[in-house]
C-alpha positions as CSV (number, residue, x, y, z in Angstrom):
1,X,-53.0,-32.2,35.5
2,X,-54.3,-35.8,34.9
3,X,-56.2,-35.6,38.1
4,X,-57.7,-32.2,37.7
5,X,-58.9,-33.6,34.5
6,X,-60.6,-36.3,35.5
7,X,-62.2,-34.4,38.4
8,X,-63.4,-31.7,36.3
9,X,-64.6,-34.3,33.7
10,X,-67.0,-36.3,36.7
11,X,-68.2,-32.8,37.6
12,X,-69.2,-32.3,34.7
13,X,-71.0,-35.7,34.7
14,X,-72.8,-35.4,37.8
15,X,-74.2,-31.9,37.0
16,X,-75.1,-33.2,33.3
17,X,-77.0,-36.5,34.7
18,X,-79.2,-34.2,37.2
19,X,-80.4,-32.0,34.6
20,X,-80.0,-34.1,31.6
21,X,-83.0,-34.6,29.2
22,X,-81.9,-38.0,27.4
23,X,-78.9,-39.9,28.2
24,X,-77.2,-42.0,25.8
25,X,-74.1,-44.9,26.5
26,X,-72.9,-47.2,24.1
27,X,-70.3,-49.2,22.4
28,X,-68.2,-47.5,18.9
29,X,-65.9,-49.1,16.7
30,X,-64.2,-46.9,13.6
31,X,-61.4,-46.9,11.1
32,X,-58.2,-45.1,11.4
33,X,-56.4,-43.2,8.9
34,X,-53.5,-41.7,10.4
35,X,-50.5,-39.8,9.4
36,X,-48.6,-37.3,11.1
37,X,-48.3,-33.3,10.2
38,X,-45.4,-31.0,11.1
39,X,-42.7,-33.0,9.7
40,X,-40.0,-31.6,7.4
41,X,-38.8,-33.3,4.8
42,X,-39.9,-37.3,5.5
43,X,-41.3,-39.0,3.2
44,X,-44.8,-40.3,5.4
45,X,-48.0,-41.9,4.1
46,X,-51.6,-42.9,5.4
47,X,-51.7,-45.8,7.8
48,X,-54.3,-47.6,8.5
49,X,-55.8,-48.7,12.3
50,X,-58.6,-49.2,14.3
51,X,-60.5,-47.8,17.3
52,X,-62.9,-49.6,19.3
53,X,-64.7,-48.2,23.1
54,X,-67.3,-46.6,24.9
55,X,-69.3,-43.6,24.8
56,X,-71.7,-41.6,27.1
57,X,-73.7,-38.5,26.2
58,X,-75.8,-36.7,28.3
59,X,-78.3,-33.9,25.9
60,X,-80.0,-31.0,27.0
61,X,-82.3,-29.8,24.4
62,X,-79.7,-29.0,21.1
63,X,-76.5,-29.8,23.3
64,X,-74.8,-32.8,24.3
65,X,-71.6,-33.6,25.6
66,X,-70.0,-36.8,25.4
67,X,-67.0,-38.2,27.1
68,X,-65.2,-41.8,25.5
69,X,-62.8,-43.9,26.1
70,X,-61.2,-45.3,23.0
71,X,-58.2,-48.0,22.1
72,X,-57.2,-46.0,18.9
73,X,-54.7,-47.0,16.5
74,X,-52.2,-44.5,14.9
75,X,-49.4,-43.4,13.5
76,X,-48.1,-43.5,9.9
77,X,-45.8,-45.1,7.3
78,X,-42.2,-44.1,6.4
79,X,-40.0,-45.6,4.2
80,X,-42.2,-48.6,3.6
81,X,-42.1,-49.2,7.5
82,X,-45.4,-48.6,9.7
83,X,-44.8,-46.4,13.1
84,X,-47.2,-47.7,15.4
85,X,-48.4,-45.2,18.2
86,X,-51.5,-46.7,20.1
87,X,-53.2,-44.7,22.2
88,X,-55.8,-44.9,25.0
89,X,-57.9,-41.5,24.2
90,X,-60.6,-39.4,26.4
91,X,-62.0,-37.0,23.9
92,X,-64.6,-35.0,25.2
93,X,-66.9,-33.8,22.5
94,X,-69.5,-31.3,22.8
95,X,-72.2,-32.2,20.0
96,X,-75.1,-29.3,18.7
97,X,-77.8,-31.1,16.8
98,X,-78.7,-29.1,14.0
99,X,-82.0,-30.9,13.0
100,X,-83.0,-34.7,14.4
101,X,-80.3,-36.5,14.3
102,X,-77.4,-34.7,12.5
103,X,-75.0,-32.9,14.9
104,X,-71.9,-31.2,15.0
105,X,-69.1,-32.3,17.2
106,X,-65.9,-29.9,18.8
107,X,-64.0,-30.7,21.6
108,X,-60.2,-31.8,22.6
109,X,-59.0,-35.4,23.3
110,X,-56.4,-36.4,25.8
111,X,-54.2,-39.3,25.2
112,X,-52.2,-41.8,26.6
113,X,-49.7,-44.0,24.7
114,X,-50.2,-47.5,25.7
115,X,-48.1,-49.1,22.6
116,X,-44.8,-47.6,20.0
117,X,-42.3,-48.8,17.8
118,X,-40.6,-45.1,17.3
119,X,-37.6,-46.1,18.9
120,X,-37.0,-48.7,16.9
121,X,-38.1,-47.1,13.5
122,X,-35.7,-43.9,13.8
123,X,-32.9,-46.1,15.4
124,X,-33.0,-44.2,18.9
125,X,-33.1,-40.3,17.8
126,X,-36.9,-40.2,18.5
127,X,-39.1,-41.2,20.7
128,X,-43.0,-41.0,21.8
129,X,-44.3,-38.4,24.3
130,X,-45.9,-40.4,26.9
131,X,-49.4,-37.9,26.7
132,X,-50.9,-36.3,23.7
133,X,-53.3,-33.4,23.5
134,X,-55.3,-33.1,20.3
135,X,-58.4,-31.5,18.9
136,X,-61.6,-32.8,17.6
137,X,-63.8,-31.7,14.9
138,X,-66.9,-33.8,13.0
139,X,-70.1,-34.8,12.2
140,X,-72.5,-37.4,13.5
141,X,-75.9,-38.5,12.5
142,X,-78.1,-40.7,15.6
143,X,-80.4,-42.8,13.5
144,X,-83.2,-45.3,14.8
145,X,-82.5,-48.2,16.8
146,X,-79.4,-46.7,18.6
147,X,-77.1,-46.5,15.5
148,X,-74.4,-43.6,15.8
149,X,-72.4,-42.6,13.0
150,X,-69.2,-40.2,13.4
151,X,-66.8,-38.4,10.9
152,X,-64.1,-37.1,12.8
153,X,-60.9,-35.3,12.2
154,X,-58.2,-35.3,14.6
155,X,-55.2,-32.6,14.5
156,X,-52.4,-32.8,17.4
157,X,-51.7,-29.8,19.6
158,X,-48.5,-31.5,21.6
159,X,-45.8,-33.8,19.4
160,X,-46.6,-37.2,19.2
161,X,-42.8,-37.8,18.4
162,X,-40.0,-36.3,20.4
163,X,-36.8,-35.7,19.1
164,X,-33.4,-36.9,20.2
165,X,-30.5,-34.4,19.2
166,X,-31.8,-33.7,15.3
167,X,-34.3,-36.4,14.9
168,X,-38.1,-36.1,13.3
169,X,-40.9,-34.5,15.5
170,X,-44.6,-34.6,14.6
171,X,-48.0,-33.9,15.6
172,X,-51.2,-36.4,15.2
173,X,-53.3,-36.1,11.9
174,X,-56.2,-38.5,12.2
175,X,-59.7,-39.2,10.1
176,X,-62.0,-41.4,11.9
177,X,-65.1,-43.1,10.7
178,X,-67.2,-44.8,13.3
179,X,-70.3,-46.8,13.9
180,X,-71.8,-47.2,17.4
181,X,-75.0,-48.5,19.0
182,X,-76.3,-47.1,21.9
183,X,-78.0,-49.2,24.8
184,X,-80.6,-46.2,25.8
């Protein structure tokens, strides 16, 4: 699955860079707010995180699409105790500029857990699913210079948290605001 992905993804790439009309690469760094949804009767909150990566876009007249890679920071709180899930993530986004500048953004993000503490927060009965599949919706504005801005919202298709006999399961919820700068 992994590898089909990844060859479909550089596909993608190569047929985007032959016909591309502007190409954009560049560096992002955004706040976290992270919590998860689908779980019963927890008492979660809000935490906190980072993410920090790379970006390349490749537009053809209103259209871009944009593959990342991102070290992104999630999880949530419970019971005054932060679960930490960090992730390496490959969103693809597919971006339609609605007038200079402002865009909207759609596409799914495939992650990898790099970094948890679930184990050790729900004493053993959960644990982290190794991959995550999530959605992406937002808005970006591309301003002068090679400033990016985002506004993103994440929401989980696959648990984050497995359970072990009776323990919690839960899907990602993320909000992400992000600055980048493009080098082209």
């Amino acid at each position: 699955m992994r590898k089909l992905f990844f060859i479909v993804l550089i596909g993608f790439l190569g047929v985007g860079i032959s016909t591309a009309q502007e190409l954009d690469l560049g560096l992002k760094v955004g706040a976290n707010f992270a919590e998860f949804s689908d779980v019963k009767g927890a008492d979660l909150s809000n935490k906190t995180g980072f993410q920090i990566g790379a970006f390349a876009a490749i537009r053809m007249g209103n259209v871009a699409i944009q593959p990342e890679l991102l070290y992104s920071q999630q999880g949530a709180k419970f019971n005054h105790e932060k679960i930490e899930l960090d992730y390496v993530n490959v969103p693809v986004m597919l971006k339609y500029y609605l007038i200079q500048g402002l865009n909207l953004q759609v596409g799914p993000q495939f992650g990898f857990v790099v970094n948890d503490n679930i184990g050790k927060v729900f004493n053993e009965i959960a644990e982290s699913n190794d991959f995550d599949v999530s959605g992406l919706v937002g808005v970006g504005l591309d301003l002068p210079f090679g400033i990016r801005l985002d506004g993103r919202y994440n929401f989980g298709f696959s648990d984050a948290i497995k359970s072990n006999s009776g323990g919690p399961s839960a899907k990602n919820s993320v909000f992400t605001l992000s600055i980048g700068y493009s080098f082209l």
